[in-house]
Residue frames as a rotation matrix with the C-alpha (Angstrom) as fourth column:
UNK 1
-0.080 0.883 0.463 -23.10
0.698 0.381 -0.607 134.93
-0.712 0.275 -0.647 -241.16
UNK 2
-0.665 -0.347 0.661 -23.67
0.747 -0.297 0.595 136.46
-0.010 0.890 0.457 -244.18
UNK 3
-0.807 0.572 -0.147 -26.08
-0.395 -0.708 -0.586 139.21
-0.440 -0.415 0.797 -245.22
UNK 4
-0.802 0.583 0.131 -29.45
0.577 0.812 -0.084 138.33
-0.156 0.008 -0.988 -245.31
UNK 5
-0.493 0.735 0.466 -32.78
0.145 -0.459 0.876 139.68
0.858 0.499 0.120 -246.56
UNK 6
-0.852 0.375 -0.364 -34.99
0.242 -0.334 -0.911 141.77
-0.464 -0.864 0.194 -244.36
UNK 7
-0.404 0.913 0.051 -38.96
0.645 0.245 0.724 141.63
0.649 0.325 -0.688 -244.22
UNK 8
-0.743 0.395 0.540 -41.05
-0.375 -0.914 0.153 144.30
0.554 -0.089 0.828 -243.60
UNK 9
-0.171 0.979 -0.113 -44.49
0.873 0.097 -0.477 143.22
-0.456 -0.180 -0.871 -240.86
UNK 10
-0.143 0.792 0.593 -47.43
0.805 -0.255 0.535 144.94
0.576 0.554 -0.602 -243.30
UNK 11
0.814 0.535 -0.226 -48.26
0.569 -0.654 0.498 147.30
0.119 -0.534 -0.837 -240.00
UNK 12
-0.122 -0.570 -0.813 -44.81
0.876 -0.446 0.182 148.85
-0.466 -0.690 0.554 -239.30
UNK 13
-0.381 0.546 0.746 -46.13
0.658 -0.407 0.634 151.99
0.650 0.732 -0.204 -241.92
UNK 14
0.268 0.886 0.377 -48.59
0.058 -0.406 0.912 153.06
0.962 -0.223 -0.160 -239.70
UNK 15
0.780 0.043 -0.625 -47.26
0.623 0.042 0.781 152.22
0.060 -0.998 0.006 -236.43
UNK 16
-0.366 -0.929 0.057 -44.11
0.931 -0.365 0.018 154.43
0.004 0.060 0.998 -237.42
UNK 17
-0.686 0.104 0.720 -46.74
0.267 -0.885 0.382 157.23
0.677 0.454 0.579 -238.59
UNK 18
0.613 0.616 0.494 -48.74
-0.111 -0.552 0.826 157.23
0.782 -0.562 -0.270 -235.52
UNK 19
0.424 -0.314 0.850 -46.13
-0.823 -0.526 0.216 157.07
0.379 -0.790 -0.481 -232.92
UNK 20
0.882 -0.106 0.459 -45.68
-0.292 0.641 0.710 153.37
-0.370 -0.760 0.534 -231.66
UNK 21
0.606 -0.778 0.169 -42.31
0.722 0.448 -0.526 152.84
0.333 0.441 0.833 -233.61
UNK 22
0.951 -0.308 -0.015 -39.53
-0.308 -0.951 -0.018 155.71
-0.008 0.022 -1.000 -232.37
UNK 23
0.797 -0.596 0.099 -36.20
0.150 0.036 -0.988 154.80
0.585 0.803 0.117 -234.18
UNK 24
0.233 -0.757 0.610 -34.55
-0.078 -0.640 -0.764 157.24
0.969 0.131 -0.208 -232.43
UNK 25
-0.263 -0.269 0.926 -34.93
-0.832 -0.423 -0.359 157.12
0.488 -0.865 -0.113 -228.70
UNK 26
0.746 0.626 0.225 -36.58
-0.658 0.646 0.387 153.58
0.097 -0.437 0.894 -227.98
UNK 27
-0.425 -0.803 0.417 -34.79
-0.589 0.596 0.546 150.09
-0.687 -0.013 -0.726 -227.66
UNK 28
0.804 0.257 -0.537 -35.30
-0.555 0.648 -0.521 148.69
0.214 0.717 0.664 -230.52
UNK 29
-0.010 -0.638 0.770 -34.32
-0.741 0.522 0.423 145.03
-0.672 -0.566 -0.478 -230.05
UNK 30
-0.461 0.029 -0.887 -33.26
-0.655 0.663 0.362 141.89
0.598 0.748 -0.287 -232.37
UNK 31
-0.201 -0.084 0.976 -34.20
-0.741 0.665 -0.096 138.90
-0.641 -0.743 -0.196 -230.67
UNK 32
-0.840 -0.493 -0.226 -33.99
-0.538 0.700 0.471 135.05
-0.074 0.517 -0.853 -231.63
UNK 33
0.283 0.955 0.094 -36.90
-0.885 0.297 -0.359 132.84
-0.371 0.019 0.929 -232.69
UNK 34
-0.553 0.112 0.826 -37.26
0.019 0.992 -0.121 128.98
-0.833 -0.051 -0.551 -232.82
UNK 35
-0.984 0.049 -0.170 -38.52
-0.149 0.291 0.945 127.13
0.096 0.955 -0.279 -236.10
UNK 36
-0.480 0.877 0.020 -41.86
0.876 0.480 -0.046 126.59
-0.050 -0.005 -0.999 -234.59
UNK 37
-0.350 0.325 -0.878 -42.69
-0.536 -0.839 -0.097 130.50
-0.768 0.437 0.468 -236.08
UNK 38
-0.359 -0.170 0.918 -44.38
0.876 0.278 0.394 130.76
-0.322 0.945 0.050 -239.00
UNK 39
-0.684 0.293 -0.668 -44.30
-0.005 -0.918 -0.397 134.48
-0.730 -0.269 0.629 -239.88
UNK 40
-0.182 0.805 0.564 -47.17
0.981 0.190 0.046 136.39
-0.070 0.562 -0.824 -241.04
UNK 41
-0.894 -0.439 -0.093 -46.00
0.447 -0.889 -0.099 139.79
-0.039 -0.130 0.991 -241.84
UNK 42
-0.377 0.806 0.456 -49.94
-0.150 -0.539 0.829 140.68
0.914 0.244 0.324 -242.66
UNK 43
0.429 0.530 -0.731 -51.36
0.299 0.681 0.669 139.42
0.852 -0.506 0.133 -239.29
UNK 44
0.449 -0.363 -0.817 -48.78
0.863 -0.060 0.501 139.91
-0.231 -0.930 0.286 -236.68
UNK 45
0.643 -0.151 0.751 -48.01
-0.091 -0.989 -0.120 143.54
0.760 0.009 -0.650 -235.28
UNK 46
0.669 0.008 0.743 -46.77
-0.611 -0.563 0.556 142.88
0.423 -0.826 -0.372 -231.73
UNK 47
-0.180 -0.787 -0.591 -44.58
-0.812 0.457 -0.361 141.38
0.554 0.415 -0.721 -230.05
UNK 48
-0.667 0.204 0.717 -46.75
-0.573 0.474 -0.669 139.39
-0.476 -0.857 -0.199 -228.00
UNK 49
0.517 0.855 0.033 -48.05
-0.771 0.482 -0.415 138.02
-0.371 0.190 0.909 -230.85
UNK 50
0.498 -0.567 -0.656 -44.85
-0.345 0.565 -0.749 136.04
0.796 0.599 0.086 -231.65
UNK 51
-0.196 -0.906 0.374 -42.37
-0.927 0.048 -0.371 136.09
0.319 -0.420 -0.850 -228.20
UNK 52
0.668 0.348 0.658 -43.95
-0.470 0.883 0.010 132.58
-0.577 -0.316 0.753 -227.37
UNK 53
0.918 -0.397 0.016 -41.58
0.311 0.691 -0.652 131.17
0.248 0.604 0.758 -230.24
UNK 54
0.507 -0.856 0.101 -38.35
-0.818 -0.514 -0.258 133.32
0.273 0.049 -0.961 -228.83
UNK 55
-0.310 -0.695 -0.648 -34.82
0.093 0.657 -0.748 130.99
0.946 -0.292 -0.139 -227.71
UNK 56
0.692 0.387 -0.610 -35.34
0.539 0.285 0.793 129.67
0.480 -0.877 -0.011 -224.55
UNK 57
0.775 -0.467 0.426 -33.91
-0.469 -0.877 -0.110 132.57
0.425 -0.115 -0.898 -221.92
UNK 58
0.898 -0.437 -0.061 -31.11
0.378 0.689 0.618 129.74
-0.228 -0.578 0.784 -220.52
UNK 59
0.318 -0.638 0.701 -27.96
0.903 -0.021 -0.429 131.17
0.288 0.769 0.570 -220.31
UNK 60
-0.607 -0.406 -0.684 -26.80
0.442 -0.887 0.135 134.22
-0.661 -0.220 0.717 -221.32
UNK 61
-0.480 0.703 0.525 -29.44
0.834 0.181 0.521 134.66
0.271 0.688 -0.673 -223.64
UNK 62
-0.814 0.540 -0.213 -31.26
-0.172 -0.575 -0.800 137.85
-0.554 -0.615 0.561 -222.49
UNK 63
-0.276 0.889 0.364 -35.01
0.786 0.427 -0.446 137.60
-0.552 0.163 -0.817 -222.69
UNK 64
0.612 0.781 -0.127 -36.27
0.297 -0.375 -0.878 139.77
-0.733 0.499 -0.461 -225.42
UNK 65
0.389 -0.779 0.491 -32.55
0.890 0.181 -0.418 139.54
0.237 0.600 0.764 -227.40
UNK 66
-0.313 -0.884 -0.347 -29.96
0.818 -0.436 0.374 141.93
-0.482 -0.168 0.860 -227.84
UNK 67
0.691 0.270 -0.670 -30.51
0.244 -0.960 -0.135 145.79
-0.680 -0.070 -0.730 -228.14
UNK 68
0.222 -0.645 0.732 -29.43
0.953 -0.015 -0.302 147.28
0.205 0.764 0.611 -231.33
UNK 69
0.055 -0.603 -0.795 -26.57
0.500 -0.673 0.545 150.15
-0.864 -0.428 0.265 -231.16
UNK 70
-0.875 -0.291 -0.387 -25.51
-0.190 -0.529 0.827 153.19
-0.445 0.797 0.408 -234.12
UNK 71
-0.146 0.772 0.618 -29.02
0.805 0.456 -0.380 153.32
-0.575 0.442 -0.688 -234.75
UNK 72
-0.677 0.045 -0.735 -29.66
-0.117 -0.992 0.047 155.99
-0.727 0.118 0.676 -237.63
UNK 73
0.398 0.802 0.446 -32.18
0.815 -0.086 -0.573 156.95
-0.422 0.591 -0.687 -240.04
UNK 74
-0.439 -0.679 -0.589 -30.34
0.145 -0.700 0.699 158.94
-0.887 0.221 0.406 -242.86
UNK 75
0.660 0.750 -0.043 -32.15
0.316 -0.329 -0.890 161.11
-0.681 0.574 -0.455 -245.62
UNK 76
-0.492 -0.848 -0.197 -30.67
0.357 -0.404 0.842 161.76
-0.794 0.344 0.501 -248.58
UNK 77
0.266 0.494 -0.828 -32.45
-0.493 -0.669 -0.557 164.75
-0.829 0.556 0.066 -250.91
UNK 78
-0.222 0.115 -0.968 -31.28
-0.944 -0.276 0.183 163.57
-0.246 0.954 0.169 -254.33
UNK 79
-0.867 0.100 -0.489 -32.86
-0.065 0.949 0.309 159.98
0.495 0.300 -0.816 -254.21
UNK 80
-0.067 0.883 0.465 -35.58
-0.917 -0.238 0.320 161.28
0.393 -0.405 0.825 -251.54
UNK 81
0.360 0.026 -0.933 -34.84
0.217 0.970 0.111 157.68
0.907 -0.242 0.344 -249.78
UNK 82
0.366 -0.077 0.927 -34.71
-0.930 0.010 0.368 157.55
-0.037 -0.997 -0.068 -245.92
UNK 83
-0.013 -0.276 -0.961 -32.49
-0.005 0.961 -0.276 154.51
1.000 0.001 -0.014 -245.08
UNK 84
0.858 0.343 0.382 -33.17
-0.476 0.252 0.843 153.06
0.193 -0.905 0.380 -241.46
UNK 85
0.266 -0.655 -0.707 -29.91
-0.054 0.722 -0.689 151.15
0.962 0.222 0.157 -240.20
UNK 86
0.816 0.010 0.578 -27.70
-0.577 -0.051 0.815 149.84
0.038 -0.999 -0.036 -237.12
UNK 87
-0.337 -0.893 -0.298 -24.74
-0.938 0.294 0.181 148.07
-0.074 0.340 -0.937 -236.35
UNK 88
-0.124 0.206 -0.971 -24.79
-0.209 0.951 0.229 143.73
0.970 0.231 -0.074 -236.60
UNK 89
0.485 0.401 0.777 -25.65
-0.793 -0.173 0.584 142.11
0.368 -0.900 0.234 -233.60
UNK 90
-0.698 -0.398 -0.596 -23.15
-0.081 0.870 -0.486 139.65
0.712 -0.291 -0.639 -231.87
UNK 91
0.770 0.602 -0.214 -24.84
-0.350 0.678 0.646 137.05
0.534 -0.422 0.733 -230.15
UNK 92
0.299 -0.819 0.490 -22.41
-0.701 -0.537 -0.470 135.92
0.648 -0.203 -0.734 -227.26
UNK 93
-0.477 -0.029 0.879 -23.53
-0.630 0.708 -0.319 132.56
-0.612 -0.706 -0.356 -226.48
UNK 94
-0.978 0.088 0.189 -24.56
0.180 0.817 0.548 129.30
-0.107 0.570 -0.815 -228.10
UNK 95
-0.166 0.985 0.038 -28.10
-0.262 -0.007 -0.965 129.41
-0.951 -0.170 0.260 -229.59
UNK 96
-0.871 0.189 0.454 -29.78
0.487 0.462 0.741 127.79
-0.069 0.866 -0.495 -232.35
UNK 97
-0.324 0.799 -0.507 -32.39
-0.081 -0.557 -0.827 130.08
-0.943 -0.227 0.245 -234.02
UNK 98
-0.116 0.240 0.964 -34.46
0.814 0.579 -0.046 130.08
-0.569 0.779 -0.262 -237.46
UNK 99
0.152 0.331 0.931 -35.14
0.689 -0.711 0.140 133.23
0.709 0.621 -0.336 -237.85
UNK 100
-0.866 -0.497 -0.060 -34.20
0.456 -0.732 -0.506 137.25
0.207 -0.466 0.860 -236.37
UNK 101
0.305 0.835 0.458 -37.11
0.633 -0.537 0.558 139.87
0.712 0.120 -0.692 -235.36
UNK 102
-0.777 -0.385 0.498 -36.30
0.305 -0.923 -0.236 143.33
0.550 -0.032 0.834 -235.43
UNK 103
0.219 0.906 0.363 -39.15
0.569 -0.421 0.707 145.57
0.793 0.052 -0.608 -233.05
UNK 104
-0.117 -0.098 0.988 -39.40
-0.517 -0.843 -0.145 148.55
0.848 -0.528 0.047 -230.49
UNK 105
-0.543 -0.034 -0.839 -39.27
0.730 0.475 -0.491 146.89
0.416 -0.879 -0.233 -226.75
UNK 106
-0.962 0.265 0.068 -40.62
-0.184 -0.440 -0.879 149.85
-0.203 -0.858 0.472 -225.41
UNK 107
-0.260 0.861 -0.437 -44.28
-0.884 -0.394 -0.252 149.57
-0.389 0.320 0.864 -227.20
UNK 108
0.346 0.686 0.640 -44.45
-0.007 0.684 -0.729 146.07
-0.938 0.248 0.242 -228.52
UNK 109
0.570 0.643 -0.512 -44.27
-0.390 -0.336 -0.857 146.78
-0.723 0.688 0.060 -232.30
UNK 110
0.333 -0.685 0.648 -42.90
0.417 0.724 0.550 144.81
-0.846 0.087 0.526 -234.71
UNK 111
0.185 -0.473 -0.861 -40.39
-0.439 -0.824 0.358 145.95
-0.879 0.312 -0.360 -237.36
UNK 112
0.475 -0.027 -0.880 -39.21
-0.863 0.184 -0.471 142.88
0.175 0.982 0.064 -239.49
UNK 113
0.516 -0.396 0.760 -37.47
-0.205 0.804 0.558 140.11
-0.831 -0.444 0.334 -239.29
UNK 114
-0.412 -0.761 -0.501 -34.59
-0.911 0.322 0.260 137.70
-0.037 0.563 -0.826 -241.30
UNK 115
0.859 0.354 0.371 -35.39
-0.372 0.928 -0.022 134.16
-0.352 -0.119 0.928 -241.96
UNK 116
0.052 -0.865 -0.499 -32.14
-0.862 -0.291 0.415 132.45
-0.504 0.409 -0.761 -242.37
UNK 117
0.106 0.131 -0.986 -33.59
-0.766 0.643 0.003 129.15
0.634 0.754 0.168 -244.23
UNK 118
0.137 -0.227 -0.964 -32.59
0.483 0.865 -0.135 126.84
0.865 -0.447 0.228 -241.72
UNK 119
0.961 -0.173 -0.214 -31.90
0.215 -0.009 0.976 126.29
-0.171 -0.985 0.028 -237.92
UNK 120
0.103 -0.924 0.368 -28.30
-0.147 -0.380 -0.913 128.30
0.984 0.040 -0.175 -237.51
UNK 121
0.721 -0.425 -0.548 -26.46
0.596 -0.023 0.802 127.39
-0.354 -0.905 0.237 -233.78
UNK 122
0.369 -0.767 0.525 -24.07
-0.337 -0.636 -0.694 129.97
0.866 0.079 -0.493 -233.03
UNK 123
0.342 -0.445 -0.828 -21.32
0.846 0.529 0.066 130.44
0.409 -0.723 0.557 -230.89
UNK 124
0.017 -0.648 -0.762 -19.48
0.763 -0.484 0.429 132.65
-0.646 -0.588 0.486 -228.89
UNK 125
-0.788 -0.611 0.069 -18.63
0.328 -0.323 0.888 134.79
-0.520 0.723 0.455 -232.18
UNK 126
-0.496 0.470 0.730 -21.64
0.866 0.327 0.378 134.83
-0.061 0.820 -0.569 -234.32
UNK 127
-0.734 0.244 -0.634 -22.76
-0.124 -0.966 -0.229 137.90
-0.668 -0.089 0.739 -235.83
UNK 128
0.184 0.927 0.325 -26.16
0.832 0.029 -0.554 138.75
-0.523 0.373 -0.766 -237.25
UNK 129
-0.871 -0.491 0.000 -25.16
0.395 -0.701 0.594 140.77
-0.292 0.518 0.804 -240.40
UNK 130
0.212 0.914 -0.346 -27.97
0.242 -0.392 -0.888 143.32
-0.947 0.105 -0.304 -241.60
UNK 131
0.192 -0.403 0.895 -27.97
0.981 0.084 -0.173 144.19
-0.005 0.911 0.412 -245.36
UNK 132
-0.338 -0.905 0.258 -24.79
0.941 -0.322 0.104 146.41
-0.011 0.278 0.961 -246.59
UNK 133
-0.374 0.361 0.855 -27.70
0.558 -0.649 0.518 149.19
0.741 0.670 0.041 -247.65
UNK 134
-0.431 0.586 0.686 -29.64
-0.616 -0.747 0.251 149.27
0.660 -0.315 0.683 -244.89
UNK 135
-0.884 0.398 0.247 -32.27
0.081 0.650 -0.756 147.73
-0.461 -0.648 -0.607 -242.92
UNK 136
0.303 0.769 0.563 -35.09
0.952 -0.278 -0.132 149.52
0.055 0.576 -0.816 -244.81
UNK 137
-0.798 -0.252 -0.548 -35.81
0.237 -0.966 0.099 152.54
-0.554 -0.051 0.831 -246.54
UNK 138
0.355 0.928 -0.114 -38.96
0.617 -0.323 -0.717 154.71
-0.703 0.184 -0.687 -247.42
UNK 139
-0.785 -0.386 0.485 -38.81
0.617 -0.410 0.671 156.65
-0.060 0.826 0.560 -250.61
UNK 140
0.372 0.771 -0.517 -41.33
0.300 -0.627 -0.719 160.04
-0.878 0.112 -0.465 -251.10
């Protein structure tokens, strides 16, 4: 799968600057979502305001998706740009999803998501590529 554009949810800002987001030490998890989403990056903070639309947990599927791994957050003084990143995420079983969503498992909070334009079925193989740069990055 190619790389694919990542969306910011409106709250992750704040929920990073008062504590409910921690990069470093939480599980921040991807997990699949079904076409019957329709995000609302202003509106929806949590993940209980979306996991009603996740892939059904049949399977091997785990229920809240796959834990992301080589998570860093790297600063780099002559651009002042924090980049946020991780590795891709194989998916290891057949699933048909519309769309990715990035958020902390331990706290709820949502991070972003992918929309890949259509219903995608994977297989066995299928990786969720993140973009080349990053996932996000904050600039001061």
């Amino acid at each position: 799968m190619a790389d694919a554009t990542f969306v910011l949810f409106g709250s992750l800002p704040a929920a990073m600057a008062k504590g409910h987001i921690d990069w470093d030490t939480n599980a921040i998890k991807c997990a699949l979502l079904l076409d019957t989403w329709t995000p609302d990056q202003d509106t929806e903070d949590e993940w209980s305001d979306i996991s009603t639309h996740e892939h059904s947990h049949a399977g091997d599927y785990p229920e809240g998706g796959e834990e992301l791994t080589t998570k860093t957050a790297t600063y780099v003084e002559a651009t002042n740009i924090t980049t946020f990143d991780a590795d891709d995420v194989l998916f290891n079983y057949t699933t048909t999803a519309h769309y990715a969503v990035i958020y902390d498992s331990v706290t709820g909070y949502l991070i972003g998501y992918i929309d890949f334009g259509l219903n995608i079925t994977g297989d066995p193989s299928t990786t969720i590529k993140f973009p080349t740069a990053g996932l996000f990055s904050a600039s001061v």
